[in-house]
N, C-alpha and C positions, 0 to 999 in steps of 0.2 A: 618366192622360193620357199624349199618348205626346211625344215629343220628336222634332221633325228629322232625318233622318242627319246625322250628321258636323257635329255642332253648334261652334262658337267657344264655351268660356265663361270670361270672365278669373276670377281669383283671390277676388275679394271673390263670385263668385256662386257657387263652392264652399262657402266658406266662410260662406254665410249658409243652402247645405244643410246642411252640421254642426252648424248654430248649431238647424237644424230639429230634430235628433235631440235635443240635449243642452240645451232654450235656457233663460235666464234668467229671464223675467216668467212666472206665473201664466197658465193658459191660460183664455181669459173663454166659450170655445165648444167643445163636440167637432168634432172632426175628421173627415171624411169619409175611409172608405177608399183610400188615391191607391198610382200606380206610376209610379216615374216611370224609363223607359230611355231607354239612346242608344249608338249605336255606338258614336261616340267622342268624349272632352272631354278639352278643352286646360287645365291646368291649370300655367300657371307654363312652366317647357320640359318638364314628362312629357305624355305622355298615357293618357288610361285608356281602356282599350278595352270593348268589351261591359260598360258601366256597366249597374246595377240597383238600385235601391232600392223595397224596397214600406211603403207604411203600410197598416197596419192597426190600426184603433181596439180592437177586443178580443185582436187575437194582438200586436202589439209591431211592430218595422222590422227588415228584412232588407236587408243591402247586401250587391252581389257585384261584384266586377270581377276583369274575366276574364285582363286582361294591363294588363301597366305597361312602357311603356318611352319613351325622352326621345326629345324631336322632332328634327328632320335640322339638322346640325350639333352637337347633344350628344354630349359623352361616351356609348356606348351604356352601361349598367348592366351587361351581363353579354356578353360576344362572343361565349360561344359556348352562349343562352338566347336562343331563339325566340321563346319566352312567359315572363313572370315572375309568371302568376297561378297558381289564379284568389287572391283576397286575401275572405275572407267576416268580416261582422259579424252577429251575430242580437241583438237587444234584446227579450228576452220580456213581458209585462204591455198592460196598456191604454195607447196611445198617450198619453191625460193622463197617467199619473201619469211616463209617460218622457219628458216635456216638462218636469216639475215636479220629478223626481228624477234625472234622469240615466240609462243607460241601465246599472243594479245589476242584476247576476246576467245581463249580456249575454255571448253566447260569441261566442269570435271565433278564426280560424286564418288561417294563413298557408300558401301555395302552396308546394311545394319548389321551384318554380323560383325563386322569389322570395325565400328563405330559404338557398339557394343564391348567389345573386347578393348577395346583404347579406353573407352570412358567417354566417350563425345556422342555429343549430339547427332543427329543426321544434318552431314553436312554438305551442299554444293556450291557452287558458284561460275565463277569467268576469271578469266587471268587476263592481267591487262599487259603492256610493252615491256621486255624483259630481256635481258641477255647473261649468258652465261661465256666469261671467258678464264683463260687461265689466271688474271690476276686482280679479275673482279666480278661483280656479281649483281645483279638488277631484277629482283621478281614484285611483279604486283600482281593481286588477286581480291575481288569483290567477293565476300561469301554471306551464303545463307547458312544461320544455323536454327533450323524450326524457323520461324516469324522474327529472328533477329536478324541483320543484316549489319555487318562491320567491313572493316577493309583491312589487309595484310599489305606492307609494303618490308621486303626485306633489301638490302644494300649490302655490300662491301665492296669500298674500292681499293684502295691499298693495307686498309688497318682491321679492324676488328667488326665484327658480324651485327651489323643493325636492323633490328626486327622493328617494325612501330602497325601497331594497331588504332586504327582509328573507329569509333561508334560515334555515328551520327545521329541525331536529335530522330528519338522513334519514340512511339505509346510504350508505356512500361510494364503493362499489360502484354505484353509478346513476349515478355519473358515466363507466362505462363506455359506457354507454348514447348519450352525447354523442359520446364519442371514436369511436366506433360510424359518424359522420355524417363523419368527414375522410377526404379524399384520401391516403394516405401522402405519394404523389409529388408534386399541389399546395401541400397543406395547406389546400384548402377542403372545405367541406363539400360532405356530396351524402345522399341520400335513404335510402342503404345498402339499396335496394328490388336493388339487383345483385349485392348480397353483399361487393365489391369492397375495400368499408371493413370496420377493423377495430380494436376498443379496443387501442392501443398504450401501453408502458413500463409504470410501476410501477401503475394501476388495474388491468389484467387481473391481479395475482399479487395482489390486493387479497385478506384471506379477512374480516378483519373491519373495523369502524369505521365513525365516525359523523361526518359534517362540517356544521358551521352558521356562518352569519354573518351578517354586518349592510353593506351600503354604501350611501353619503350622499354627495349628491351638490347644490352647490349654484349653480345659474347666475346671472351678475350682467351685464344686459346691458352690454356694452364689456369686460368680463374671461374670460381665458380659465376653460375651464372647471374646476372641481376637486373632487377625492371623495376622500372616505375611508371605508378597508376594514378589516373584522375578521373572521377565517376562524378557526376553532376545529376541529382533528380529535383524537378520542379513540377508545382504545381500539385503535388502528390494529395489526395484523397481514397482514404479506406473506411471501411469498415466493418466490423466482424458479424456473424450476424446472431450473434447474443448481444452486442451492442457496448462489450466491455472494452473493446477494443478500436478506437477511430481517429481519423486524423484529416484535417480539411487546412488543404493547400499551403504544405510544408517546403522548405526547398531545405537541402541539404546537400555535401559532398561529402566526398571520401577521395582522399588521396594517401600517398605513401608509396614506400619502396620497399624491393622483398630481393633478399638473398637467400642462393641456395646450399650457401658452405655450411658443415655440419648440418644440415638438416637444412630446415625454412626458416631464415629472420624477416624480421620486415620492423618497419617503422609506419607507424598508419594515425590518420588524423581527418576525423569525424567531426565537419561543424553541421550543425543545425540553424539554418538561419531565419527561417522566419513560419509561419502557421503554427497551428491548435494541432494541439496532439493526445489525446485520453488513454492513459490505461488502467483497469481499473478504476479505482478511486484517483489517481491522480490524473491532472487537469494541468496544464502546461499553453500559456501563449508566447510562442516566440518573437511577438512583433515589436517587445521594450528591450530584449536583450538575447544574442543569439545564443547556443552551449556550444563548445569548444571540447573533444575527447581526444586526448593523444595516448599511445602505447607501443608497447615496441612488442609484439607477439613471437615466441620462437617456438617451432616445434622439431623435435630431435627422440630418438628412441621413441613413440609413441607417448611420449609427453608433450604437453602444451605448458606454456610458460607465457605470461602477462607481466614485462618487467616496463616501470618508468610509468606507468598509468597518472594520469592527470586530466581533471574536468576542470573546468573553469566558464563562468560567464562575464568574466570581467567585472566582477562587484561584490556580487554578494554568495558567488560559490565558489570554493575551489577545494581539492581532495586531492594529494599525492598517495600512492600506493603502488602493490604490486599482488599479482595472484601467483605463489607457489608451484611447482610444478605438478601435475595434475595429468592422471589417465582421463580420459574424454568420456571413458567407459565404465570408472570408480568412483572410490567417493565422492563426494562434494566435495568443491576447490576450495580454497582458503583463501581469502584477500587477506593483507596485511595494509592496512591504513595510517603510513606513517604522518597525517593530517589531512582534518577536515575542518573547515574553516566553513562558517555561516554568519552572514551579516546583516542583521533585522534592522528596518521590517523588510527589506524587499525578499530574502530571503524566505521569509514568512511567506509573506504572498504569490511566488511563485513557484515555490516546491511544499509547502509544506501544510496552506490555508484547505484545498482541496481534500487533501487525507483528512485531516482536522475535523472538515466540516460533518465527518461521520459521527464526531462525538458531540457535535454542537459546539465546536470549539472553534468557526472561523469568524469574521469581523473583527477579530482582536487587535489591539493595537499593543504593536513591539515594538524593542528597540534595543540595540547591544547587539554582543558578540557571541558565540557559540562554537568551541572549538573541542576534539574528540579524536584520541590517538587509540587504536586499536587492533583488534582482528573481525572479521566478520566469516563466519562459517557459509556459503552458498548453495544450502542444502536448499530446493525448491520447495519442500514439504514443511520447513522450519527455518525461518533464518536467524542465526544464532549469532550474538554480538556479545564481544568478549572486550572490556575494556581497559585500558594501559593506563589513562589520565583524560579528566575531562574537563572542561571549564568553560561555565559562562560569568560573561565580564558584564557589568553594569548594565543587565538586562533590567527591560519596563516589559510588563506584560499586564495588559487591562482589558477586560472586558465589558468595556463601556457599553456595547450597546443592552445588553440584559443586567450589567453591575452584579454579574454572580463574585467575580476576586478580579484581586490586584495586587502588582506585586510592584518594587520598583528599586532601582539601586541592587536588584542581586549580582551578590558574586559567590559561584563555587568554584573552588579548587581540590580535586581530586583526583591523585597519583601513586598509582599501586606498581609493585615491582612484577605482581603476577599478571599473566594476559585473562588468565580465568575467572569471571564474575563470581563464581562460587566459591571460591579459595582467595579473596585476593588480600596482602597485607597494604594497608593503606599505609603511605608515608606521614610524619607529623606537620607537613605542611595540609593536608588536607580540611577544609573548613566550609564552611558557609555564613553567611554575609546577606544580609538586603536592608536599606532604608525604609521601607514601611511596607505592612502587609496586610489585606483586607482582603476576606468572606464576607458577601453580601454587603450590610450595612456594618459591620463590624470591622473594628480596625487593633490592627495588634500592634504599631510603632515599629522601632526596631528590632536588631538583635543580632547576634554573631557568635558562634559557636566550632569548636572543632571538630571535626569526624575522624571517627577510630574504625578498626575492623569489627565486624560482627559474623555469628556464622552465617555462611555466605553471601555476605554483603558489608552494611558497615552502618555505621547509629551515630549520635550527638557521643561527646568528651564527656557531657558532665549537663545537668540540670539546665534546662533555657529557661527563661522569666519573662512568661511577657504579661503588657499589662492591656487588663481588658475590662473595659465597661465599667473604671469604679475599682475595679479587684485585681486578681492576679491568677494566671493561669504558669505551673506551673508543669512542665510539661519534663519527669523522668528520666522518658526513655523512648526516642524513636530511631527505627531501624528500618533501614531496605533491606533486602534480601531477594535475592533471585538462582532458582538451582536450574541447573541445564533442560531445555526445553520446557520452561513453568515460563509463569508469569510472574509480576516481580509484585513483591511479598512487604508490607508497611506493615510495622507494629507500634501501637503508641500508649505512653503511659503516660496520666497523667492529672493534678492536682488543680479544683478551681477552687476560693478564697472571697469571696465579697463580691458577689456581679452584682452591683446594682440592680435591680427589677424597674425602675424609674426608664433608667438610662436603655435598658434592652427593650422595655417596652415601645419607647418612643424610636432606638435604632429602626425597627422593626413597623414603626405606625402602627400600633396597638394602643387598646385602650390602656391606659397608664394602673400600674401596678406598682405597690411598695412593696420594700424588704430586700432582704441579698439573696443569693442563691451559691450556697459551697456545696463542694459534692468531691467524689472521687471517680478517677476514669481508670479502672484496673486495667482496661487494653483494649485500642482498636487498632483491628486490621484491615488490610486493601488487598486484597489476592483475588486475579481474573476478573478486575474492576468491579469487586461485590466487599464495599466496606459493612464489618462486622463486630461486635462487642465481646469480647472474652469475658464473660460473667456479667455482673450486672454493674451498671450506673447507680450511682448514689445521688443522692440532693436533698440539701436541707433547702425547702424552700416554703412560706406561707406559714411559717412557723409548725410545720409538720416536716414530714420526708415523705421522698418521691421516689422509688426504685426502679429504674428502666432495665428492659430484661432483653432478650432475645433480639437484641437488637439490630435489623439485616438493614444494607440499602446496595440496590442495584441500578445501574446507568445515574449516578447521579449527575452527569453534567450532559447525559444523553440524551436520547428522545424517551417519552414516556418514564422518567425516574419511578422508580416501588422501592415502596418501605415495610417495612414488616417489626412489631414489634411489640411490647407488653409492660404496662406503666399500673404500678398499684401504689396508691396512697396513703396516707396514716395521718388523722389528728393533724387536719389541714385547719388554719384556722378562719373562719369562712368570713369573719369580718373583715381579715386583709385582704381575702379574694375579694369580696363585691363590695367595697369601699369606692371603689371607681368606675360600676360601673352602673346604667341607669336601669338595671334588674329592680332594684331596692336592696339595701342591708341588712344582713342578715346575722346574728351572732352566733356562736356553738363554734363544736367542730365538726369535722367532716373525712368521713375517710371513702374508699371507695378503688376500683379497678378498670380497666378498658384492656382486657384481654384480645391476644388472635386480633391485634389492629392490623390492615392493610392499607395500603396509599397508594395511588397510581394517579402518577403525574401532580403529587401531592395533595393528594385530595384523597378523603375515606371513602374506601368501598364495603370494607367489610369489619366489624368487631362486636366485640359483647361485653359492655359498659355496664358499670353504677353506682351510685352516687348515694351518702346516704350517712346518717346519725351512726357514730359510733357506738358499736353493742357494751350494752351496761350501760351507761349513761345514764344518770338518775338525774339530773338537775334540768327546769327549760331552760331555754334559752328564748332570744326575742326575735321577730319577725317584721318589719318593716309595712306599712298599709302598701307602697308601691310593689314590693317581692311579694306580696299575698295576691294582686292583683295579676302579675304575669304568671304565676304559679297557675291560678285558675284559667289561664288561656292555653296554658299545655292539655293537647290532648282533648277539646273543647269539651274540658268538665269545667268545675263550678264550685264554690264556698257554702258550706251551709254551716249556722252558727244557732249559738240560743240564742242570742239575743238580736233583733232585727231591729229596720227603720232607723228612725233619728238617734239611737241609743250609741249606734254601732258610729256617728262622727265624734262623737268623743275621745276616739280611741285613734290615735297615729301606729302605735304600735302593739302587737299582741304575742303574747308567749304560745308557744310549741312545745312538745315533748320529741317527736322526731319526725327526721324529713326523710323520704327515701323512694328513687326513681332509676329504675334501668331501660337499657334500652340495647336490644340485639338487633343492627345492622345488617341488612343484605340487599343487596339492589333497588339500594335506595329508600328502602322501606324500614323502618324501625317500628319493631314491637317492643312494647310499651310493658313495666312490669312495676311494680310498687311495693308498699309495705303488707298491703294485703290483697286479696281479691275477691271478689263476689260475683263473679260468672259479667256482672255488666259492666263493673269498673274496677280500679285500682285505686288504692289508698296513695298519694303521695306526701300528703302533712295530716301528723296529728295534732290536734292544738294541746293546748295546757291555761288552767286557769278563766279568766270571766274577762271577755266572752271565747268560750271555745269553741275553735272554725276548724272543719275539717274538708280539705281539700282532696280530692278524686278527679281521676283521668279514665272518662265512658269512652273515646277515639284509642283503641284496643293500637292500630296500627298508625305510623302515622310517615308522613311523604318527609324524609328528610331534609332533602334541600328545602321545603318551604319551611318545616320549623327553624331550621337554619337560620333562614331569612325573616322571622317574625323573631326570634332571639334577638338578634341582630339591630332590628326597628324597633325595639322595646322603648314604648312610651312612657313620660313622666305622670298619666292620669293615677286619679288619688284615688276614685271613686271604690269602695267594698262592693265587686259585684254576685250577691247572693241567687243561687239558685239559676243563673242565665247559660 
């Protein structure tokens, strides 16, 4: 039978054609083949356009409509969907028994425009045994959404409306397929029949893994609505294909519950239980201990809200906080970190060694505690950390395997009322504390001191004393400091007193040196890991001074460490320098420069050196037969004296008037300069007295590392070698 155009039909008479498809009582007659169309029916505010339903007693009922959209004055469904059909149902079997069972093993899809316009995927499937009566209710339904497949089963028999979704064990790679159907630039779906869309973020580097789960869902009418979820992925492997990003065979869940009064709450809980996981620089195995993430997310007014947040891996991490309320589309969020608890070493080595190892800082051996109340800004470009109070408890930190430091016994306590690193007032309990403290082979003892505010940051109470090598290092004034988006900022001042030279030389395996070494440190800084000297170093050392200038270093505990720097000398006294070593003895003084010095990886690459008899100097001094003889091996010159033969073993030692040698550095080659020139050679000793030897250097250029190395093998032969 056919229907009217443009028929009126209210709600209860839709709904007693549904009741036609699925209905309640026993059916007492067959049914006549029927069809029933209409162009279009009012239902509610939509209307359905090119409506169709057919019956057929041996094929089953077919319904189709062709467009769906809300009457004039509605919300439109979609603004910029013309049509939101067509929407088709097929119910297979004999008409009785789909009165009598429901409409089991029916297929049914959805339009893309209409699957568009809702937000969903393209979806179909089958409907499995169902019935629909006045005081209960039984639908089941198998669907495809793109390449995922899940099951709907909804209930009610006396009490409240039970939805449960089941996803069964599939490739988690099929959820590409999904992401396949979004917009980039909306974020709605669309048909991907354009090409346009495309699986984004971490499923396209998907290469393995399996995802299943379970969600339940239960309506009560007058309460809002609420569900709970279980999401299971195993076996997961990815990876990005810059290689910064990967992950080999992780298994992790997600569970939780979500209400929908004032907005979305939920409660959710993220373990991580077992595989490697890389981002960036960090490196993470989850096979000694799983991570744990709870939170309670609300979204309400277009804000998102992160309250109750808590990690833990049962040992060595745990962190309470909360993220502030936050546009999705505005600034960066704001954590607040009411603790963060870190337990070394396992801590160490499984959050913290991997980042580390960028500075050359991993193998270390820890131990203690590390705790840290704060805010942390979550700006992706800059993450800004704001701190409230911080402390570590009887931390050991060694780096035994290279022995650069070591620390042990620390404790700091630090508690500012401000959240601001740049402004903060430290309270009088804030201090510092450790039992012993060593750089390289140098060891500084104990020491304990308070911390005050600084601007923006905070420094020592009052003068630290420590004792080093024989002497005392008296250390002023050190200050951190950090201003919003810099790097944090060390200044130190500070006084040395008596180093022993014995004692640093042998810390160090050197050849053994007398005398002390005092000096003054007007100020080093640390800013963007580049320590620097504000003016110069001073040093009484060798019975002279020693002035350090310019003094840069970069990546010191990195790869490749450079130094840069400029050391001038004065009325050095040269028989405490070569007293110890097997050059030969030498007496006078000595002054001299090493300009525009560079190091990389500490080692010289480049400067402009020289060594040499202080100007005016009327008086000789004496020269040793061994220092005459390696003097003449520089540079493969040669001694030539007045007096020759058996004359010259009479003599161990002979006077000089002056000695003078430079040498400009460059890829590895030094040129060679002296006290004079003569186009063939260079003057490096003048003699003085009977017999006088005058020593020259004819090798103009000369390979550095090997003179290095023949310095270095300097032999005890006595012999005067003349003229060779």
């Amino acid at each position: 039978m056919a229907m009217p155009a443009r028929p009126n039909v209210n709600t209860a008479v839709f709904a007693l054609l549904l009741l036609v498809v699925c209905p309640a009582g026993e059916a007492k007659a067959a049914l006549p083949d029927m069809k029933l169309t209409a162009k279009r029916i009012l239902v509610a505010e939509f209307s359905l356009e090119q409506f169709e339903m057919t019956f057929a007693a041996a094929v089953g009922i077919a319904l189709t409509v062709g467009d769906v959209s809300r009457l004039n004055g509605q919300p439109e469904l979609h603004p910029e969907m013309d049509t939101l059909g067509p929407v088709r149902l097929n119910c297979p079997g004999q008409l009785l028994h789909i009165m009598n069972s429901g409409c089991s093993g029916g297929v049914f899809s959805l339009g893309p425009a209409l699957i568009s316009a809702l937000k969903l995927p393209r979806l179909s499937g089958t409907l499995g045994a169902g019935r629909v009566t006045a005081d209960s209710l039984r639908m089941e339904a198998h669907v495809q959404a793109a390449a995922v497949v899940f099951s709907v089963l909804v209930i009610r028999e006396s009490g409240p409306l039970e939805i449960t979704v089941n996803i069964p064990a599939q490739p988690i790679a099929s959820v590409s397929s999904l992401l396949d159907e979004f917009n980039e630039d909306t974020g709605r779906l669309v048909d991907g029949s354009d090409g346009q869309a495309s699986a984004a973020g971490l499923v396209t580097w998907v290469r393995t893994g399996t995802l299943e789960g379970q969600i339940e869902s239960t309506l009560v009418a007058g309460s809002p609505p609420e569900a709970q979820f279980r999401l299971a992925v195993g076996e997961l492997s990815f990876d990005s294909p810059d290689g910064q990003y990967a992950a080999e065979g992780m298994a992790l869940s997600l569970q939780g519950s979500l209400s929908m009064e004032s907005g979305v709450r939920g409660a959710i809980r993220l373990d991580l239980h077992s595989g490697e996981l890389l981002l960036g620089d960090f490196y993470r195995n989850f096979a000694d201990a799983s991570l744990q993430i709870d939170m309670q997310p609300a979204w309400q007014d277009d804000q998102l809200t992160m309250e109750a947040i808590h990690l833990s891996d049962g040992g060595s991490l745990e962190l309470l906080g909360h993220i502030e309320a936050f546009v999705p589309s505005g600034p960066a969020p704001r954590m607040h970190i009411e603790k963060l608890s870190l337990v070394f070493p396992d801590a160490y080595t499984r959050y913290l060694e991997s980042v580390a190892a960028k500075w050359t800082l991993d193998r270390l051996e820890t131990r203690g505690v590390f705790e840290w109340q704060g805010v942390v800004d979550l700006d992706p470009a800059a993450v800004l950390l704001q701190t409230r109070s911080m402390s570590l408890i009887s931390m050991d930190v060694g780096d035994s395997d290279q022995g650069r430091f070591a620390v042990t016994g620390l404790d700091v306590t630090i508690e500012t009322d401000d959240f601001h690193f740049g402004a903060m007032e430290l309270l009088e309990s804030s201090q510092i504390r450790w039992d012993a403290l060593q750089f390289g082979p140098i060891h500084l003892g104990s020491a304990a001191v308070g911390l005050i505010p600084r601007a923006g940051g905070f420094g020592i109470s009052e003068p630290l004393n420590l004792e080093i090598l024989g002497g005392q290092l008296s250390i002023q004034e050190l200050a951190f400091s950090r201003q919003p988006g810099q790097a944090t900022d060390i200044q130190l001042q500070a006084n040395l007193e008596g180093l022993d030279m014995a004692l640093l030389t042998a810390a160090f395996g050197w050849p053994e040196l007398q005398g002390e070494i005092s000096g003054r440190i007007p100020g080093i800084g640390l800013k963007d890991g580049i320590v620097s000297v504000d003016g110069e170093l001073d040093f009484s050392v060798f019975g002279g001074k020693v002035v350090l200038g310019d003094f840069r270093i970069e990546r010191a505990f990195g790869v490749l460490p450079s130094l840069a720097a400029s050391i001038d000398a004065t009325s050095l006294d040269l028989e405490l320098l070569t007293s110890t070593f097997e050059f030969g003895q030498i007496s006078g003084r000595l002054d001299g420069y090493v300009h525009d010095l560079r190091m990389l990886d500490w080692r010289p690459v480049s400067f402009d050196a020289w060594l040499g008899t202080p100007e005016g100097k009327s008086r000789s001094s004496e020269i040793s037969r061994q220092a005459v003889n390696h003097l003449t091996s520089i540079g493969g010159g040669g001694a030539t004296a007045v007096l020759t033969g058996p004359v010259l073993k009479l003599f161990n030692n002979f006077s000089y008037r002056r000695l003078g040698m430079g040498c400009r550095m460059q890829n590895n080659v030094c040129d060679v300069s002296g006290l004079d020139d003569n186009n063939e050679s260079v003057l490096i000793m003048e003699g003085a007295g009977i017999p006088k030897i005058m020593i020259r250097a004819f090798n103009r250029r000369l390979d550095w590392p090997q003179l290095v190395a023949e310095l270095l093998a300097a032999s005890g032969d006595e012999k005067i070698r003349i003229g060779d």
